[in-house]
C-alpha positions as CSV (number, residue, x, y, z in Angstrom):
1,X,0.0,0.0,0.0
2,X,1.2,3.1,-0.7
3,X,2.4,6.0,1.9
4,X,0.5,9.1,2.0
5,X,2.7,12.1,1.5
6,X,1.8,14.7,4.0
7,X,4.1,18.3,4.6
8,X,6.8,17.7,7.5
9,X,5.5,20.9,8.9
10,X,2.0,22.2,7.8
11,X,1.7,25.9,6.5
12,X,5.4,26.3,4.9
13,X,4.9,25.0,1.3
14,X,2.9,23.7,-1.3
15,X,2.8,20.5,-2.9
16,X,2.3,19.3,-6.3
17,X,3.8,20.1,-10.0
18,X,4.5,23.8,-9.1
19,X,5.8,23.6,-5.3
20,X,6.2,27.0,-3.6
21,X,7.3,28.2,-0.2
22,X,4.3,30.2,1.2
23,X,5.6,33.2,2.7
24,X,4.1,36.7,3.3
25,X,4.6,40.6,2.1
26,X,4.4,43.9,4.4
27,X,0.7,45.6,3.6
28,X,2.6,48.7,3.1
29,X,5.8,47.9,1.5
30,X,7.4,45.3,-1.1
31,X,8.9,43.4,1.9
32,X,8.6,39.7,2.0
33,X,9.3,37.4,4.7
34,X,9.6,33.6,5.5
35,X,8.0,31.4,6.9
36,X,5.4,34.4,6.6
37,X,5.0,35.7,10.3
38,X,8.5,34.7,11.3
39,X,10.7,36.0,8.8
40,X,13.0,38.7,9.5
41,X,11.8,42.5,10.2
42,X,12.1,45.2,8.1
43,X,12.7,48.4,9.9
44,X,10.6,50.4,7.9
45,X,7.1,47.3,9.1
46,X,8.5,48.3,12.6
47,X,4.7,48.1,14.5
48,X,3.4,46.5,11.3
49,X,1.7,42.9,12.1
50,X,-0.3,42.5,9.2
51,X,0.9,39.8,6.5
52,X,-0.4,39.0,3.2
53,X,0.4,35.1,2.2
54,X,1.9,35.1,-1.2
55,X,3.7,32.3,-2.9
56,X,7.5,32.8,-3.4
57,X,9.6,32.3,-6.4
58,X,10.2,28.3,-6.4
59,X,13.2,29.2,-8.4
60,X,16.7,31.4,-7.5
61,X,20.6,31.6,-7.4
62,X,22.7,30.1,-4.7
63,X,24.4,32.8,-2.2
64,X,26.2,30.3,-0.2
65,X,26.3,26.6,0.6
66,X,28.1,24.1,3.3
67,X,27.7,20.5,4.4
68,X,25.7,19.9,7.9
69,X,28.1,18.0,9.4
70,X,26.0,17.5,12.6
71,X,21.5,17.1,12.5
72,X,20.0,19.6,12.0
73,X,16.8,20.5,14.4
74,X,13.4,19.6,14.0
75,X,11.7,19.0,11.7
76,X,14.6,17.3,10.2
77,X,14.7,13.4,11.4
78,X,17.9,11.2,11.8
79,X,17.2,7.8,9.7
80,X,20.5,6.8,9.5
81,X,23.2,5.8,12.2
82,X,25.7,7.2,12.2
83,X,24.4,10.5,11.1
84,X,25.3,10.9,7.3
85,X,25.8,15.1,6.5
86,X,23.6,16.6,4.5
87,X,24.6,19.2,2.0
88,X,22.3,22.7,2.9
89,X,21.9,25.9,0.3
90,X,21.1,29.4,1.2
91,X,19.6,30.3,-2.1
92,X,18.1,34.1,-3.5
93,X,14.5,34.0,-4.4
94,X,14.5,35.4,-7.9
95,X,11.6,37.9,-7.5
96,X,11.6,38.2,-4.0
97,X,15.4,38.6,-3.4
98,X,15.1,37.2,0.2
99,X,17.6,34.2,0.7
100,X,15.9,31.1,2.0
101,X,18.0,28.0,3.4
102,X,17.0,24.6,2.4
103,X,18.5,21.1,2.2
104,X,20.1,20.3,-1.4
105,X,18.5,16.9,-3.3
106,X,20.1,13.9,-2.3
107,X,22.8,13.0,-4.0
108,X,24.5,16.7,-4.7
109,X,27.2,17.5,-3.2
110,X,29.0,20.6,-2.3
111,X,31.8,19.8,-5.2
112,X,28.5,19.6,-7.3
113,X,27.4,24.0,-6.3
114,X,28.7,27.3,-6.7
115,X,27.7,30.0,-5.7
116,X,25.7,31.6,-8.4
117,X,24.2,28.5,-10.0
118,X,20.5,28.4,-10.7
119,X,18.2,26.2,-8.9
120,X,14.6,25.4,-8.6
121,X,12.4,24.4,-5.2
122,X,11.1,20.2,-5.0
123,X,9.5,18.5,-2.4
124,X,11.2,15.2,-1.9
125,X,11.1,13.2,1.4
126,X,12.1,14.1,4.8
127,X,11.5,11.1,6.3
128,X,9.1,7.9,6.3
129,X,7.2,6.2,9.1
130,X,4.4,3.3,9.3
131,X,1.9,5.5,7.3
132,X,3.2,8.6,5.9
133,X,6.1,10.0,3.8
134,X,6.9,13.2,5.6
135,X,7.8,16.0,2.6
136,X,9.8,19.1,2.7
137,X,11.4,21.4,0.4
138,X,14.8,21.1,-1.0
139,X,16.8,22.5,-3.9
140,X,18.6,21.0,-7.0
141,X,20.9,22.7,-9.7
142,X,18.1,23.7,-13.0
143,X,19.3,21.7,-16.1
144,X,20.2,24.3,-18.7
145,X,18.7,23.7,-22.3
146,X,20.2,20.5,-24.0
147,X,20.8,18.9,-20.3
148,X,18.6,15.8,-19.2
């Protein structure tokens, strides 16, 4: 039987063919934030609590990368022992020009990134139990035309 695929944490992301992180924008300004009430302040929203929801870019450039040579907190979940690093992206929004960390697709490494390459949002597996494949977002590089 198959596993239903439910968000690791609810109210961050959608699923399907055109995932996005759901973040928000100031009512008075262009600034956005995520996740959308616990993003960053903008000095200028100082007093401002008042969010729209908008749906970020699922696409942008990497503006730095390292390996996470220890777990990460929750929601992430250890399935392997010992823990195996994971390789994490802080990566530009194209419209929004906020930087959002995420973990990279499995398999990429960081001889694999540069800073400056193009990448595009997923949602690929967190973790599995009984019942449910627990999703999250995660990068990986954009195939230029002509790559497969």
């Amino acid at each position: 039987m198959a596993k239903t695929q439910v968000p690791a944490v609810e109210g961050l992301f959608t699923m399907g063919d055109d995932p996005r992180l759901i973040g928000g924008k100031g009512q008075s300004n262009d600034s956005y934030f995520f996740p959308k009430n616990m993003g960053g302040n903008d000095p200028a929203l100082i007093g401002e609590t008042e969010r729209e929801e908008v749906l970020l870019s699922n696409t942008g450039t990497i503006w730095s990368f390292t390996t996470s040579s220890y777990p990460p907190p929750k929601p992430y979940v250890i399935t392997t022992e010992p823990f195996v690093p994971i390789v994490i992206a802080a990566v530009e929004l194209d419209n929004e020009k906020i930087v959002v960390l995420g973990q990279m697709a499995e398999g990429i490494t960081v001889e694999d990134l540069s800073v400056g390459m193009r990448v595009r949002m997923i949602i690929d597996v967190l973790f599995e139990d009984e019942e449910h494949q627990h999703m999250v977002w995660k990068w990986e590089p954009e195939l230029s035309e002509g790559q497969n």
